[in-house]
C-alpha positions in Angstrom: -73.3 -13.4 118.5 -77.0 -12.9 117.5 -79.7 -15.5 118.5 -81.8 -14.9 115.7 -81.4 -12.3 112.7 -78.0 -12.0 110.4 -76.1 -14.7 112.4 -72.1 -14.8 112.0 -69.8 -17.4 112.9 -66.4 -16.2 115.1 -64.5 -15.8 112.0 -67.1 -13.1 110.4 -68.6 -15.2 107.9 -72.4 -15.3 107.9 -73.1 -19.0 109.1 -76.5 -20.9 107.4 -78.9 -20.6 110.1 -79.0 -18.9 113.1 -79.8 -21.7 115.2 -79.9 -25.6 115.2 -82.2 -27.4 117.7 -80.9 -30.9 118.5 -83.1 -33.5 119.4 -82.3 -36.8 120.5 -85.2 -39.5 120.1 -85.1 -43.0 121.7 -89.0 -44.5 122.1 -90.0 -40.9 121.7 -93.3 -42.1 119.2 -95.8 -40.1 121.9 -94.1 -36.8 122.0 -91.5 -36.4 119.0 -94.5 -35.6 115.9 -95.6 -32.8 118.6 -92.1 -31.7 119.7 -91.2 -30.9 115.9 -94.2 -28.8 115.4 -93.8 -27.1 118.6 -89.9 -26.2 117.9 -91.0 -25.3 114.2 -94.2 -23.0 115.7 -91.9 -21.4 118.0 -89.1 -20.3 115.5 -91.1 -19.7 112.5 -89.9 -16.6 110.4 -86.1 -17.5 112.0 -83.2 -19.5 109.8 -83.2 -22.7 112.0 -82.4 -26.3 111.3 -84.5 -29.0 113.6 -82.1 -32.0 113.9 -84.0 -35.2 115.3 -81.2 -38.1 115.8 -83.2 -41.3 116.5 -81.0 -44.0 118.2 -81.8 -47.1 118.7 -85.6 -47.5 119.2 -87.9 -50.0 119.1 -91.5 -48.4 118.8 -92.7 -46.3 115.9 -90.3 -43.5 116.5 -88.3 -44.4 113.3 -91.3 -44.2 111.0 -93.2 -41.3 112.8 -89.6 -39.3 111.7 -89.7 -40.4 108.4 -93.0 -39.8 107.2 -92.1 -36.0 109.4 -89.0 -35.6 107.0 -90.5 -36.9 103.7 -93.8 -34.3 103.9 -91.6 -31.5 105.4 -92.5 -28.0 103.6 -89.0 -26.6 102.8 -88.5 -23.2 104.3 -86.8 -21.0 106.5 -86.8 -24.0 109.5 -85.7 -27.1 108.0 -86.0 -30.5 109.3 -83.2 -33.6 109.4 -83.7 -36.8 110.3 -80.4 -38.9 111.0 -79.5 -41.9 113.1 -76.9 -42.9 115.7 -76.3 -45.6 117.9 -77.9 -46.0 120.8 -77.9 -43.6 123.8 -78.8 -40.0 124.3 -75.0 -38.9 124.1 -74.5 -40.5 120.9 -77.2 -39.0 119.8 -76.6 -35.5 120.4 -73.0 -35.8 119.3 -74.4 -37.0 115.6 -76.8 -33.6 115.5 -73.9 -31.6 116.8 -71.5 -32.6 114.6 -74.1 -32.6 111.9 -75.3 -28.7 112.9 -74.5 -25.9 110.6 -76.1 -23.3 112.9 -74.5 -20.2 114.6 -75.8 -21.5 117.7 -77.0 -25.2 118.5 -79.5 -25.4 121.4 -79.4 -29.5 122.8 -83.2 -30.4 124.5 -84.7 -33.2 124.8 -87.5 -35.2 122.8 -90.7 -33.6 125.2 -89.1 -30.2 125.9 -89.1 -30.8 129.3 -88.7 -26.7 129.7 -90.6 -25.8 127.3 -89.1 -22.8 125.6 -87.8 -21.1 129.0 -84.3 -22.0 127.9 -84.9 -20.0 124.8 -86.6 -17.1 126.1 -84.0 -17.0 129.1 -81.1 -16.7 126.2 -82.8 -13.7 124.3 -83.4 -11.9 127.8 -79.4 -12.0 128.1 -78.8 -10.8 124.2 -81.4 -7.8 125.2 -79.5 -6.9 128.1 -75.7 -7.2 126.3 -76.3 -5.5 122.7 -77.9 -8.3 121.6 -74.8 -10.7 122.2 -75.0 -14.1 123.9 -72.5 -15.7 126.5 -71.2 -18.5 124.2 -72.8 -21.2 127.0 -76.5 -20.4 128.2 -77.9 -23.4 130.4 -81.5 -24.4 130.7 -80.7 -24.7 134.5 -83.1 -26.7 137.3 -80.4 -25.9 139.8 -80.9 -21.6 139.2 -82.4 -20.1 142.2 -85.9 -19.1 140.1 -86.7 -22.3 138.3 -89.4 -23.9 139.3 -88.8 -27.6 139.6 -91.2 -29.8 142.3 -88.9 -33.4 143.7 -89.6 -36.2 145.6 -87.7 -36.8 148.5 -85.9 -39.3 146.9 -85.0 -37.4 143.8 -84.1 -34.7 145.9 -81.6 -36.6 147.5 -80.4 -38.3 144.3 -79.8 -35.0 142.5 -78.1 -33.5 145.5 -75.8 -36.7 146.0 -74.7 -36.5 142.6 -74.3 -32.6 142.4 -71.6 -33.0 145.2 -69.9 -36.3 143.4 -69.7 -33.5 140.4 -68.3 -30.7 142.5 -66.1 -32.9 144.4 -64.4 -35.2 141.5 -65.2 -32.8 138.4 -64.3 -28.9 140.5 -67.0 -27.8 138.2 -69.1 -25.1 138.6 -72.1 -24.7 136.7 -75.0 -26.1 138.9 -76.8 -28.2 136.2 -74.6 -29.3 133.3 -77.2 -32.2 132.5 -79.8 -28.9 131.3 -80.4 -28.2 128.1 -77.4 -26.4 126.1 -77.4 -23.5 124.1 -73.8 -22.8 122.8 -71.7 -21.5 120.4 -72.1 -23.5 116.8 -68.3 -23.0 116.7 -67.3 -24.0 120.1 -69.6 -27.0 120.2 -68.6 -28.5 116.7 -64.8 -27.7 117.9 -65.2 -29.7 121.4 -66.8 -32.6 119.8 -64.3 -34.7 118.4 -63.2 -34.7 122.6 -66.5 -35.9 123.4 -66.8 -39.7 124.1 -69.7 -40.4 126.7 -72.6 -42.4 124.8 -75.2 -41.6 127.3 -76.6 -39.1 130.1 -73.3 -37.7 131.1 -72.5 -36.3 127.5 -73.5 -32.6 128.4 -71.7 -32.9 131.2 -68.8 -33.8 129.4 -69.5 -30.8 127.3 -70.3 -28.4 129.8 -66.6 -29.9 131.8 -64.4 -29.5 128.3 -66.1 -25.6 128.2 -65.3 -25.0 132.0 -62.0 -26.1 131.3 -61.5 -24.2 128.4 -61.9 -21.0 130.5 -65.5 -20.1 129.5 -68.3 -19.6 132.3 -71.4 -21.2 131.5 -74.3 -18.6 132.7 -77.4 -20.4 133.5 -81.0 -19.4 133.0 -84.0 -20.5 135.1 -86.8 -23.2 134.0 -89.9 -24.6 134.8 -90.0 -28.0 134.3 -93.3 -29.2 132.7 -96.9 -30.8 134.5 -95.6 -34.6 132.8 -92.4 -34.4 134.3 -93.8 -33.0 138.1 -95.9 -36.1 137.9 -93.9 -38.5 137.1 -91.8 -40.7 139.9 -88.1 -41.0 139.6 -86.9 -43.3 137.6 -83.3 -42.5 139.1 -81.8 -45.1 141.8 -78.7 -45.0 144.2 -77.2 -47.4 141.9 -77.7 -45.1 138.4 -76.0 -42.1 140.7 -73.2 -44.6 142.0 -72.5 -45.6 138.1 -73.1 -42.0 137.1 -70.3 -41.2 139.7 -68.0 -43.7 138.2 -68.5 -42.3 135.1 -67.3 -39.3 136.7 -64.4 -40.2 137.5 -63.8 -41.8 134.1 -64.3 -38.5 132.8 -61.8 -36.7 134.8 -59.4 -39.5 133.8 -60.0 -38.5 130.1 -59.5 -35.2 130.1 -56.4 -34.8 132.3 -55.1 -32.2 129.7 -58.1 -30.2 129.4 -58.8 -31.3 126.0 -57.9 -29.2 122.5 -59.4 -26.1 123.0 -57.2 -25.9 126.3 -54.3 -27.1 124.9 -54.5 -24.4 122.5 -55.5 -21.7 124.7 -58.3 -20.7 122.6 -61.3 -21.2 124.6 -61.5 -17.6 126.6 -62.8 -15.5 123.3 -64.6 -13.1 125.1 
């Protein structure tokens, strides 16, 4: 599998675009008209679909991604605009399901990252003949990102990290990173994918896991804004998160499809 270049899918076939970039915009009018341009800039020259899934918002974000869409250049990188309902999982499952590309990458509306995910992705295709592991994590929890918390968000993070390894067995350190996976493997784990909100790449990331693949995470820097900024995060959002938990583990007793089917160690 190829980040960029003469993309195929698993069966051969040479799939539309290399790459979709999913972006999930609730309230996002002060960063989303920036983020677009940035993701275009970035991957200019590439075949790569920018999927904005607005969801529920009640600023100018629904107009900002019109007039984007409507004065869009056609070329190599196109632009989408769809809608969901609200909440960030819905939102990414919409672009996801909606993706055509090779690989689909899942950020967020201000690129929290930047493009570290990205450039941590094609250092592991240089090292590996240019082939990817079919889940590369934009990680906050790898030794070598660079990622400044509050005492209380320290805690938080860390509280919930242990709810994940204890009720979940998981073992990727930050399954709420961004996502670069597969196109194949994420469009066939969606129809399994249920959470409407922050948990849904955790979902994601589980249903992999349990599917017998090993995420490999990359390291990040997470961005001057978001070092400023206070947690927004209380006990009671990780005590619901870890209910959610549990809900998930309920869910997925069997491992879902790819499991089932013994098809998700492809190697």
């Amino acid at each position: 599998m190829r980040l960029f270049g003469c993309s195929h899918d698993q069966k051969g076939a040479r799939a539309p675009k290399a790459l979709s970039v999913v972006v999930p915009a609730y309230n996002s009018a002060a960063v989303i008209e920036q983020t677009v341009h940035r993701v275009a800039e970035r991957l200019a020259g590439h075949d790569v679909e920018i999927i904005v899934v607005e969801n529920g918002s009640t600023d100018d974000t629904v107009d900002i991604c019109t007039r984007l869409a409507a004065d869009w250049t056609p070329g190599r990188v196109s632009l989408t605009v769809l809608r969901s309902e609200k909440g960030m999982g819905n939102a990414l499952r919409t672009g996801a399901e909606a993706s055509r590309g090779a690989h689909v990458l899942l950020t967020a509306d201000d690129l929290p990252f930047g493009f570290d995910d990205l450039d941590g992705a094609e250092k592991l295709a240089a090292g590996h003949d240019g082939r990817l592991p079919e889940v590369v994590i934009g990680s906050k929890a790898h030794p070598d990102s660079q990622v400044r918390r509050g005492a209380l968000r320290g805690t938080l993070t860390w509280g919930f990290a242990t709810l994940r390894r204890v009720v979940l067995g998981m073992r990727t350190g930050d399954p709420q990173g961004t996502v670069l996976m597969d196109g194949d493997l994420m469009r066939g784990l969606v129809p399994d994918l249920v959470e409407p909100g922050f948990l849904f790449t955790t979902e994601l990331v589980y249903l992999a896991e349990r599917a017998g693949i090993v995420p490999i995470e990359v390291p990040v820097r997470l961005s001057d804004d978001h070092d400023s900024h206070e947690t927004r995060i209380s006990r009671a959002d990780v005590l619901a998160m870890g209910v959610g938990l549990f809900r998930l583990r309920a869910r997925h007793r069997d491992g879902g499809r790819l499991a089932r089917s013994g098809s998700g160690s492809r190697g």
